[in-house]
C-alpha positions in Angstrom: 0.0 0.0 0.0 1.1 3.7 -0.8 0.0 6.7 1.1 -2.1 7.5 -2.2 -4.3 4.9 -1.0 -4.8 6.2 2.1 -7.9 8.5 2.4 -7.1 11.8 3.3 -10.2 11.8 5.6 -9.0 9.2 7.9 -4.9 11.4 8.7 -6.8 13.2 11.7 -7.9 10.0 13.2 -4.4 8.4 12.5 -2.7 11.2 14.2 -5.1 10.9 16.8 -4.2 7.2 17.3 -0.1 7.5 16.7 -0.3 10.2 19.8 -2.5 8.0 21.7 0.0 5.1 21.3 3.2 7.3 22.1 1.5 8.9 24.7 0.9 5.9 26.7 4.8 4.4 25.5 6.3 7.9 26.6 4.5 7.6 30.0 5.9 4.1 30.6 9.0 5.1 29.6 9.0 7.8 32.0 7.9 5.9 34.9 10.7 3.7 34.2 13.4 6.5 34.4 12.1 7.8 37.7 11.8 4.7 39.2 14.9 3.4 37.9 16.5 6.8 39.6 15.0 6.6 42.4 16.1 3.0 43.3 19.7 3.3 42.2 19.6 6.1 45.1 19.1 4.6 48.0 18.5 0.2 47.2 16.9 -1.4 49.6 17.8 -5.1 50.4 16.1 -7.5 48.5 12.7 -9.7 49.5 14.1 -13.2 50.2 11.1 -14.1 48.1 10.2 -11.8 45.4 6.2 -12.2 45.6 5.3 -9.1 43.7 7.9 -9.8 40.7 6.6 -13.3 40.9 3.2 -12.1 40.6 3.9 -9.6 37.6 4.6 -12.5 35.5 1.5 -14.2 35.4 -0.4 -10.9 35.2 2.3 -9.9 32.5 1.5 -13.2 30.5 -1.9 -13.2 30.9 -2.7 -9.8 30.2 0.0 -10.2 26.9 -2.4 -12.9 25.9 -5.3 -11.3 26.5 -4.0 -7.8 24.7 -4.3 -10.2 21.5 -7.2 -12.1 22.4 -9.6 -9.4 23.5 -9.6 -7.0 20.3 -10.1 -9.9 18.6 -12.9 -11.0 20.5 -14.3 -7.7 19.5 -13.9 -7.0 16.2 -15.6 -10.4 15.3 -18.3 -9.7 17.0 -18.1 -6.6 15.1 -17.8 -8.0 11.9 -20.9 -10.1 12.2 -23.2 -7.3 13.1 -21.6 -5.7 9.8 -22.0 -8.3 7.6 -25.7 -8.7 8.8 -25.8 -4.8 8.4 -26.9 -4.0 12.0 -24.8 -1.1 13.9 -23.1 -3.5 16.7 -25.4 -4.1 19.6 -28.6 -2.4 17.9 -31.0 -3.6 15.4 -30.7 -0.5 13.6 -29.0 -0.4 10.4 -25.3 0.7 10.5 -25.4 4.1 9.8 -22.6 3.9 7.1 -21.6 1.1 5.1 -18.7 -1.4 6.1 -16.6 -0.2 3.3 -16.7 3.3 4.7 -13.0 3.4 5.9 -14.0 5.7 8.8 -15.8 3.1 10.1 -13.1 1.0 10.1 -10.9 3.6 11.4 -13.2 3.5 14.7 -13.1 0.3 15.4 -9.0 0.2 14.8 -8.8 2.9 17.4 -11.1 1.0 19.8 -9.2 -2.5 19.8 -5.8 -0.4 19.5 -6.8 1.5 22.7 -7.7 -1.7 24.5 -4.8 -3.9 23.1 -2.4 -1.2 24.6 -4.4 -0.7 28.0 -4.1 -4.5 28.4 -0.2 -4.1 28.2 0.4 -1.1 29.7 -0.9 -2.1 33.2 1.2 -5.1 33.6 4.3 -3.1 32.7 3.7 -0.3 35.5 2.7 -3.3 37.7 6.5 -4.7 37.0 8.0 -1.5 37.1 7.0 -1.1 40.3 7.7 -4.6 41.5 11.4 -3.7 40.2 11.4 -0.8 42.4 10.4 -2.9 45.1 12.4 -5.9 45.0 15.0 -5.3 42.2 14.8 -8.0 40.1 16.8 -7.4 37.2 14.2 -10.0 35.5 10.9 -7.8 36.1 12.8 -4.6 34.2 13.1 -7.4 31.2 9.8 -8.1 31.0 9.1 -4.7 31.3 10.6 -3.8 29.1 9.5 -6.7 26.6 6.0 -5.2 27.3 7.1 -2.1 26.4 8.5 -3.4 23.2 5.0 -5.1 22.1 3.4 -1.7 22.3 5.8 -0.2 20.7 5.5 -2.6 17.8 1.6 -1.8 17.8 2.4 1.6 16.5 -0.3 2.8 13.8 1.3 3.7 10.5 -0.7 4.5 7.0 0.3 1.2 5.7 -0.7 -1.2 8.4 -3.7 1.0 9.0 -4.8 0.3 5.3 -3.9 -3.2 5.6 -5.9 -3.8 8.6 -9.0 -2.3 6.9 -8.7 -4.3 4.0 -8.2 -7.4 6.3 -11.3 -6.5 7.8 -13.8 -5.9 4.9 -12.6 -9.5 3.4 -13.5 -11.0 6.9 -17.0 -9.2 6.8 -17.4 -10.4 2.6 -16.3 -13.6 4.2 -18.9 -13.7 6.9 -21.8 -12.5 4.1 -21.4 -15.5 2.3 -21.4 -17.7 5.3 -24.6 -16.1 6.2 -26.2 -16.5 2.9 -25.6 -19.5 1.8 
């Protein structure tokens, strides 16, 4: 995909989304640097049983899977109300058809939002639990986190490409429903 095929309607909502994104990566990022300072200062001695690093890691990987799990979740439940042409949770028509990429748009920024919340918490939740008990291994996971939001950031291309993806899903689910 080229920018060309990117409608110039949808840049405001893009820009919306891309600040979003490195909002909530700048504030993990700086919630790491103050906490990072602020331990190197004065360390206290460490647990003899790291229960809140420990703990991280199963909300880390269960949050990580849910981050991919839950948009999904939503956007095929979504997709069906489309592809019967109901507006999601209503039996009123959709107000604008599927292959209105502002639509589309939307529901990225919805699932984006909510695939980044889902991250975002378990990484301050290991920050702190570094703070607490030092474990080198909680900033590495952290920071792992960090990384998989980062990766999430909305460009034009994988913006278009997700749209496309999702109007072959909702053709896909019109000719499951018809026939």
């Amino acid at each position: 995909m080229s920018d060309v095929d990117f409608p110039e309607s949808l840049i405001p909502r893009l820009r919306t989304a891309q600040i979003i994104t490195a909002s909530l990566i700048v504030g993990v990022v700086v919630m790491a640097a103050v906490l990072f300072f602020l331990r190197s200062q004065n360390p206290p001695a460490p647990p003899p049983v790291p229960l809140v690093s420990y703990l991280g890691y199963v909300f880390a990987a269960v949050c990580l899977g849910a981050s991919v799990f839950v948009p999904n979740i939503i956007l095929a439940n979504f997709r069906k109300q489309i592809a019967k042409g109901q507006q999601p949770n209503s039996s009123n028509p959709w107000p604008r058809p599927p292959e209105d990429a502002g639509t589309w748009m939307a529901l990225y920024q919805t699932t984006l939002i909510i695939g980044l919340a889902l991250l975002e918490g378990p990484t301050f939740f290991l920050l702190i639990a570094f703070f607490l008990e030092g474990q080198p291994v909680s900033l590495g996971v952290a920071g792992g986190l960090l990384a998989c939001m980062a990766l999430r950031f909305p460009t034009r291309d994988g913006v278009m490409r997700w749209i496309e993806t999702q109007r072959e899903l909702v053709e896909r689910e019109r000719q499951e429903l018809g026939g």
